[in-house]
C-alpha positions, 0 to 999 in steps of 0.5 A: 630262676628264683636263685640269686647269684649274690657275690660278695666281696672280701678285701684283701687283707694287710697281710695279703696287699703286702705279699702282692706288693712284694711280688710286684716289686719282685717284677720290677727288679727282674725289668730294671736288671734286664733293662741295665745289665740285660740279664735275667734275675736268678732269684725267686721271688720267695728270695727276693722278699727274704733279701729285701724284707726291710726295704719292702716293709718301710717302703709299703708302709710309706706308700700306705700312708701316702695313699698310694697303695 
């Protein structure tokens, strides 16, 4: 076994921690709207994104500031 397995580690880049952002805030729509009106969302998440674009942006932007994301 003289073959290391060597695993290297590529952060995820701005682009790619805003769509997991989306995508998670996506999640959390479709809970809070079963959880209030206990109906399904009837949206994708491609929708979603494209509906909300400008509250996600600011919002991903003020949590990346503040450290949290």
């Amino acid at each position: 076994m003289g073959d290391d397995l060597e695993i290297v580690y590529t952060p995820p880049t701005e682009e790619e921690l805003f769509e997991m952002f989306c995508y998670e805030m996506f999640l959390r729509h479709k809970d809070e709207k079963f959880d209030w009106e206990n109906k399904h969302v009837d949206i994708s998440s491609k929708e979603y994104k494209k509906e909300n674009k400008s509250f996600l942006k600011k919002e991903f932007k003020r949590l990346r500031k503040k450290g949290n994301l």
